[in-house]
C-alpha positions as a printed NumPy array, in Angstrom:
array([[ 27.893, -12.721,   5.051],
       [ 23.879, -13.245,   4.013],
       [ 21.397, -12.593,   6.583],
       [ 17.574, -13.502,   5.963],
       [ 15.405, -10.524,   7.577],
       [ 12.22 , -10.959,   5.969],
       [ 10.878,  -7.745,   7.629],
       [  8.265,  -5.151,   6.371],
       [  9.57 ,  -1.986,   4.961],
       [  8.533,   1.21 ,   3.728],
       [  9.815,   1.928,   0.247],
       [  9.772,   4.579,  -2.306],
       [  9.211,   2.981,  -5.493],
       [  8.416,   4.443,  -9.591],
       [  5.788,   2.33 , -11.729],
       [  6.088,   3.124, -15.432],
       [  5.665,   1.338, -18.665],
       [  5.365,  -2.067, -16.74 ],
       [  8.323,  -1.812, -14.673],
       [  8.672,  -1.211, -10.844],
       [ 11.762,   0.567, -10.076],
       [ 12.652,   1.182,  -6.495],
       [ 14.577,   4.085,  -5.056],
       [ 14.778,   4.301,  -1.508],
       [ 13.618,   2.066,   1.9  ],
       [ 13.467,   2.804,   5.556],
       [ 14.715,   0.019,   7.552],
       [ 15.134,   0.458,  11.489],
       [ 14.747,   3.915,  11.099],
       [ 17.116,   4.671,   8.714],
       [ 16.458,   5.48 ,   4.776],
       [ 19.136,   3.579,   2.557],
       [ 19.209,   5.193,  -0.982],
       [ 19.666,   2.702,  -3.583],
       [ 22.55 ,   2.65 ,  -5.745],
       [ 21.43 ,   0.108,  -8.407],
       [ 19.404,  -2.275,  -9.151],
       [ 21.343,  -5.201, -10.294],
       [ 18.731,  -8.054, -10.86 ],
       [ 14.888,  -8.521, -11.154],
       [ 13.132, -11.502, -11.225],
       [  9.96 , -12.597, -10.158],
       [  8.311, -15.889,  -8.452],
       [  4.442, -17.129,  -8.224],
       [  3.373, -18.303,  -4.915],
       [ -0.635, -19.084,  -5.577],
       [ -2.231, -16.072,  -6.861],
       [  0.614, -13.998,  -5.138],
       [  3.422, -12.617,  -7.685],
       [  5.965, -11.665,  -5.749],
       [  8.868,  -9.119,  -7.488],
       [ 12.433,  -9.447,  -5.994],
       [ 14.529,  -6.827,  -6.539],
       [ 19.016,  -7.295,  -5.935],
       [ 20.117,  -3.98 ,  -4.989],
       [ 23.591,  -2.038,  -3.856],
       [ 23.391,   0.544,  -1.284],
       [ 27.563,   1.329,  -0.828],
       [ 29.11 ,  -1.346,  -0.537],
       [ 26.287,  -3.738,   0.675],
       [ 23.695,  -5.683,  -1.38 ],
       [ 19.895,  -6.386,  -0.28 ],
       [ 17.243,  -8.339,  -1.49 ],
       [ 13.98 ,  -6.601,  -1.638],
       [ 10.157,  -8.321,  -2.691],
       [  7.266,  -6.662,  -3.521],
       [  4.057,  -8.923,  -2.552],
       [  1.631,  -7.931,  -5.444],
       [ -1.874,  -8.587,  -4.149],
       [ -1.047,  -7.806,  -0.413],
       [  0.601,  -4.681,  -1.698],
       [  3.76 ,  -4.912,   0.478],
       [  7.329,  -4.56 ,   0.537],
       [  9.765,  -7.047,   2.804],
       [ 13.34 ,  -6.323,   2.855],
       [ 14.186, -10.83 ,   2.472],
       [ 18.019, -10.334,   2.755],
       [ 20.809,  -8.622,   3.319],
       [ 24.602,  -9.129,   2.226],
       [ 27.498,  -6.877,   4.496],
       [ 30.889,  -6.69 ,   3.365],
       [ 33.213,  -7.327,   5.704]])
């Protein structure tokens, strides 16, 4: 089942040779490592470029976006198996 959360998270993220590679976030007080990241695309909203980032943690996927000129992270959605 897909849930939209569109909530702000904290995130541990690498920058390196252009790319953005995220590695952990904190969500209600709990830290989900990531397992992979399956997909990245990316979407213009005005001057805002906004990353999203498909990701497994277990057996669960999430959708992660990185807001580039408010410098923020929003967990969007979230897919539970089961």
């Amino acid at each position: 089942m897909m849930e939209e959360i569109m909530e702000e998270i904290e995130i541990e993220a690498h920058f390196s040779s252009n790319k953005i590679k995220p590695k952990w976030f904190l969500w209600n007080n709990r830290k989900y490592y990531i397992d992979k990241v399956n997909y990245i695309w990316h979407n213009k909203d005005g001057e805002e470029v906004i990353y999203y980032f498909s990701v497994v943690v277990g057996a669960n996927l999430y959708e992660l976006s990185f807001y580039t000129k408010k410098l923020k992270w929003l967990l969007s959605k979230v897919y539970i198996e089961g």
